[in-house]
N, C-alpha and C positions, 0 to 999 in steps of 0.2 A: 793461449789459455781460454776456455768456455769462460762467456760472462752469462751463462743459463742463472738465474735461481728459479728454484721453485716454491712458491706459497702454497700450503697442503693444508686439511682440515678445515676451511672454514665454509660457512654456506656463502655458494656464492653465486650473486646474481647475473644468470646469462640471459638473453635476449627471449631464449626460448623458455626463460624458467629461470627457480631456485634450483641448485644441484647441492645436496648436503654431501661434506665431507669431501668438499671439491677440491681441484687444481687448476693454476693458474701458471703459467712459464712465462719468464720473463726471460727475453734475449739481448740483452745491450738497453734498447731504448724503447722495445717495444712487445708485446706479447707476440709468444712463440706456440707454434702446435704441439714440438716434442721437446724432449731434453736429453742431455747424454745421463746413465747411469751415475755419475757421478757427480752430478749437479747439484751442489749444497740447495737443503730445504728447510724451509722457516713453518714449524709448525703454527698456524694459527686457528686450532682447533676453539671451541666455544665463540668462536669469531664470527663476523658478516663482511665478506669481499665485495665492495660493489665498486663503479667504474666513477672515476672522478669527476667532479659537479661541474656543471657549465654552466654562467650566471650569465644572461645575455644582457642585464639590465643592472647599472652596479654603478656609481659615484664615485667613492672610494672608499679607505680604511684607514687603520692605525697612525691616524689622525694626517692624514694628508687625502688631498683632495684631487681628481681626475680631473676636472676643471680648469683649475687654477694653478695646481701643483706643478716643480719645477720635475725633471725628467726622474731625479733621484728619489722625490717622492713618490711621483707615480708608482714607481719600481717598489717601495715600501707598501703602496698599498696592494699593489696586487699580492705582497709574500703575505700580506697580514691575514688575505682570503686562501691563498694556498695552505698556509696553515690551518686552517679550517675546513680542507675538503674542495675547495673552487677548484681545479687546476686549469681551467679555460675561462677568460672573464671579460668581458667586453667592457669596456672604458664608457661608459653614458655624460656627458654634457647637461649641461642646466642651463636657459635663456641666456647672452650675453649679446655684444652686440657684435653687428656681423664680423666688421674687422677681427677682432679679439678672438670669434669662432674659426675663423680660415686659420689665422696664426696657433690656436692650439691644437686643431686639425693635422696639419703638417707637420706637428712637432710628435704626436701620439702616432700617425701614419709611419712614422721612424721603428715605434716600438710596434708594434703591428705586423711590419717586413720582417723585425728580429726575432717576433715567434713571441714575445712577452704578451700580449696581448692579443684578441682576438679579433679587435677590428673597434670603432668605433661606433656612436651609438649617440643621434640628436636628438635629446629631451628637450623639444623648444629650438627656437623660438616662435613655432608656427603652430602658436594650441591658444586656446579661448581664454579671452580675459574675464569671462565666466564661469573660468572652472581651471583658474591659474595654478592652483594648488601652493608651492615654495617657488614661484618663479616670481620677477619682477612685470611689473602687467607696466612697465613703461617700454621694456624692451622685447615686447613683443609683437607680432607682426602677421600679416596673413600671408598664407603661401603660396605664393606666387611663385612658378616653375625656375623662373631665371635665378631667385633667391635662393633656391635649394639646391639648383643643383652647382651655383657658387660653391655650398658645403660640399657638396660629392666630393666636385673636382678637388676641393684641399685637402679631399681628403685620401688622394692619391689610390684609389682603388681599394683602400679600407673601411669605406662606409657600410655598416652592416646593417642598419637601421634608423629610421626615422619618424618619430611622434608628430600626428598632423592631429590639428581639432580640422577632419576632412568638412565639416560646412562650412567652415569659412572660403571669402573667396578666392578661385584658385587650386582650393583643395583638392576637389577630382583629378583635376589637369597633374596637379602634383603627386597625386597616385599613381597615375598612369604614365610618367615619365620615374618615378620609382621603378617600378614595375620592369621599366624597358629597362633601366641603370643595372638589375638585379639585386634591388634594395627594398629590405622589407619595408614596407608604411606599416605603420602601428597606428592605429587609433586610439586618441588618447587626449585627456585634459580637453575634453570636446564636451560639447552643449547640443548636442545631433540629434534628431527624430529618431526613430525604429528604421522610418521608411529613409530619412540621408543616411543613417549607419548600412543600413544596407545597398544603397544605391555604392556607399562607398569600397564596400563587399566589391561589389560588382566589377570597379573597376580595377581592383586590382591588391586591395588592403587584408592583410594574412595573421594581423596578429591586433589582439586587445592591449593596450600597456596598463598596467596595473589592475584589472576589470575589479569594477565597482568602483573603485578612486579617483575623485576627478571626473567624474562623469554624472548625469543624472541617478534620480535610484531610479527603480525597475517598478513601475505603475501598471495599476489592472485598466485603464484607458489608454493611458501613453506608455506602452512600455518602455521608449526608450532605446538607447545605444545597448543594452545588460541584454535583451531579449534577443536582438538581432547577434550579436557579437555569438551567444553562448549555441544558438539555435543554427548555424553555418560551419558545414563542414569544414570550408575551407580556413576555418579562422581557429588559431594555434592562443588560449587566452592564460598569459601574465599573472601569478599570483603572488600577495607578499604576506607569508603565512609567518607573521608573526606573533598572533594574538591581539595587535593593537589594530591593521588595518582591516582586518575582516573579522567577523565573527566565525564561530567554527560550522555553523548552519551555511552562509554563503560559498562557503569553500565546499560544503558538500553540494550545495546546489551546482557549485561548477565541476564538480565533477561526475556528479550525476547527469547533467546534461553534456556537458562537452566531452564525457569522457578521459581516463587516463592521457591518451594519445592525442589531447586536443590542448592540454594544461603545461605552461611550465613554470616553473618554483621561479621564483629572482630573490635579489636581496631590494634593490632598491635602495643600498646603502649610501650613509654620505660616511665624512671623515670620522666619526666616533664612532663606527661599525670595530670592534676588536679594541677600541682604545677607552671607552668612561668617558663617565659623565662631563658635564662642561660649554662650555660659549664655541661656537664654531659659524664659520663662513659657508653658506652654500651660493655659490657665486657671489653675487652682492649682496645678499640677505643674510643675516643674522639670525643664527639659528642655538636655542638652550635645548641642550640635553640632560633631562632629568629622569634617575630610573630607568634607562635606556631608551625614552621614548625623547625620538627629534621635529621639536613646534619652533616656529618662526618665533621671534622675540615678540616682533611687532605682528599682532593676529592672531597668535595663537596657533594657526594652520600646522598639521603633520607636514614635517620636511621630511622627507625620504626618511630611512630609518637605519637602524643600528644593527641590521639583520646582518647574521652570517648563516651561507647553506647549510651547516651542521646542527643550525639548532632549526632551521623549516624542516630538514629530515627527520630530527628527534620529534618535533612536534607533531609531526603527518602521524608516525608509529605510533608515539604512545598516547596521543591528543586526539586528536583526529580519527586513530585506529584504520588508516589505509594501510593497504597490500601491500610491505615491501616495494613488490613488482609495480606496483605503480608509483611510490614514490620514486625509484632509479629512474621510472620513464618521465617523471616532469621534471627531475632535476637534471640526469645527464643525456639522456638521448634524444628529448625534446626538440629541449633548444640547440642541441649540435645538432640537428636537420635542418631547423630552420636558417641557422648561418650556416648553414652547406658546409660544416665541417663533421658530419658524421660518417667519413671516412678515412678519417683519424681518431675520432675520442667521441666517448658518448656511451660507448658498450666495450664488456669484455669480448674482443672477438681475436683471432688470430691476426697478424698482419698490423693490428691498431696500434697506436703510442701505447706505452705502460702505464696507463696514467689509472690511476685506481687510489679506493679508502678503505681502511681498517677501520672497524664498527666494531665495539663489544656487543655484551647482550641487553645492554641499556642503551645503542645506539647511541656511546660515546665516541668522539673519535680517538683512535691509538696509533692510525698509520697513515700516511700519505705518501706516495709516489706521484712521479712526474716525470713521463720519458724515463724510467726504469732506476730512479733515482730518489731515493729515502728522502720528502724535505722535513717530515715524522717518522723517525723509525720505528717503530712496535717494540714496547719493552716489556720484559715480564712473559716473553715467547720464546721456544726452543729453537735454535738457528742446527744447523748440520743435521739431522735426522736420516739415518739412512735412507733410502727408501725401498718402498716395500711395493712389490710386483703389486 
């Protein structure tokens, strides 16, 4: 029996474009070029098909923690972000000490081999204790090459990225053995000149982690890490669009300057992303969520946040007022280039995973797939429809 469906009627965003009144074929687990004639269709006319989000920067959710959490947690918070559109999501780390890092390393490296996750991701322990942001400034440390790449190694071939404050020292050194590892350096929670943020450019560093957060502002004498980060082609910059970390003028400054193709969305979530208000742990820290915004108990400081991809896409549309087409490309194709996974997910293209969201016309979500498989099925849409030459 054909496991074809076909999704029909809705606009739907391809690489090359909007296509209104599009088709999309799905084959088992993956999108398909053709279909047989009689391959049940799910109208989802008045609809928006776009390709499933990829969150390269992500804590956790539905009140469990990537960090700390036991393996069944994990697994609950990556569904809590699938439910909302993520279906690729890289697992990010907060400061701890090193031992504690190797052993959660290898434990997430497991889920990583099984396809649950897409790789890991150290926020810390190698970033300024001038610009610590939610991290503990006693377990932090400079990064030194033999330090880091301890992490790689536990992290059995799934390390996909790494947050350096690149002037400290060691930092270049530790770009440049990134670099050769095939691991992004992100710069990030750094206190850098214009001219160290670009020296660190140089050597090898491709992505900003949260730009503007954690970092200097952006000065008409000293411009700073904001100026070099936004102003290099080669650098791919982080944003967490959710109203509270940036204003909606900086978000356009970064898109103005870096362009669509240079931005990608993150959550930057911790454990109360999808779950309310309340007392929560971000590594050792103690973190209150109130009104969905996450500050350290002790300082006050934003602790990562309660974001989910569905509401940075709602926001970019009707907030923001960017192009569709450019929000698909900071949230899914972005960052599946930069983890070298955009030859499976990231775009509707033939050949790729089914992985895809249903969007009404308030860019709410109503559908998800993953690997060709409903984890939202679309209700309130016509399934069977003939189809029509």
């Amino acid at each position: 029996m054909s496991d074809h469906k076909v999704l029909a009627g809705a606009r739907v965003v391809l690489p090359t474009g909007i296509v209104e009144n599009g088709r999309v074929i799905v084959d088992g687990g993956r999108i398909a070029g053709q279909a047989p004639e009689d391959a049940p269709v799910l109208d989802l006319s008045g609809h928006w098909l776009v390709p499933g989000f990829v969150d390269m920067h992500n804590h956790g959710g539905g009140g469990a923690s990537f960090t700390s959490g036991s393996v069944e947690d994990v697994l609950k918070g990556v569904h809590t972000h699938r439910l909302h559109g993520t279906t690729t999501v890289v697992a990010s780390f907060v400061t701890g000490e090193t031992d504690f890092l190797v052993q959660r390393a290898g434990l997430l490296s497991e889920l990583a081999e099984q396809g649950e996750i897409a790789g890991i991701h150290f926020e810390g322990p190698f970033i300024s204790p001038c610009r610590k942001g939610a991290h503990d400034e006693t377990l932090l440390r400079d990064p030194h090459p033999a330090d880091v790449l301890k992490l790689i190694d536990a992290a059995r071939g799934q390390a996909r990225m790494v947050t350096l404050a690149t002037e400290l020292p060691g930092g270049l050194d530790s770009v440049r053995l990134l670099a050769e590892q095939g691991v992004i350096a992100a710069i990030g929670h750094t206190d850098a000149s214009y001219e160290q943020t670009a020296e660190a450019i140089d050597a090898g560093a491709t992505v900003a982690t949260h730009l503007y957060n954690a970092m200097p502002g952006l000065g008409h004498r000293a411009p700073g890490p904001i100026a070099a980060l936004l102003e290099d082609e080669r650098v791919t910059v982080e944003l967490i669009n959710d109203g509270t970390h940036l204003h909606p003028a900086a978000l356009e400054l970064a898109f103005h300057h870096a362009g669509a193709a240079r931005v990608a969305f993150i959550t930057d979530a911790m454990d109360a992303a999808g779950f309310g208000d309340g007392r929560y742990m971000l590594g050792p820290l103690e973190v209150e969520v109130k009104d969905s915004v996450a500050r350290l108990v002790e300082g006050g400081s934003i602790a990562g946040s309660t974001l989910t991809l569905d509401r940075a896409f709602k926001r970019a549309a009707t907030i923001d007022r960017l192009p569709v087409e450019s929000i698909v490309q900071a949230i899914s194709a972005n960052p599946a280039r930069l983890l070298g996974v955009d030859d499976r997910v990231g775009s509707l293209e033939p050949g790729k995973d089914a992985d895809l969201v249903v969007l009404d016309a308030d860019f709410d979500v109503k559908g998800v797939m993953r690997k060709g498989e409903w984890i939202v099925a679309p209700q309130g849409v016509s399934a069977r429809v003939p189809q029509t030459a």
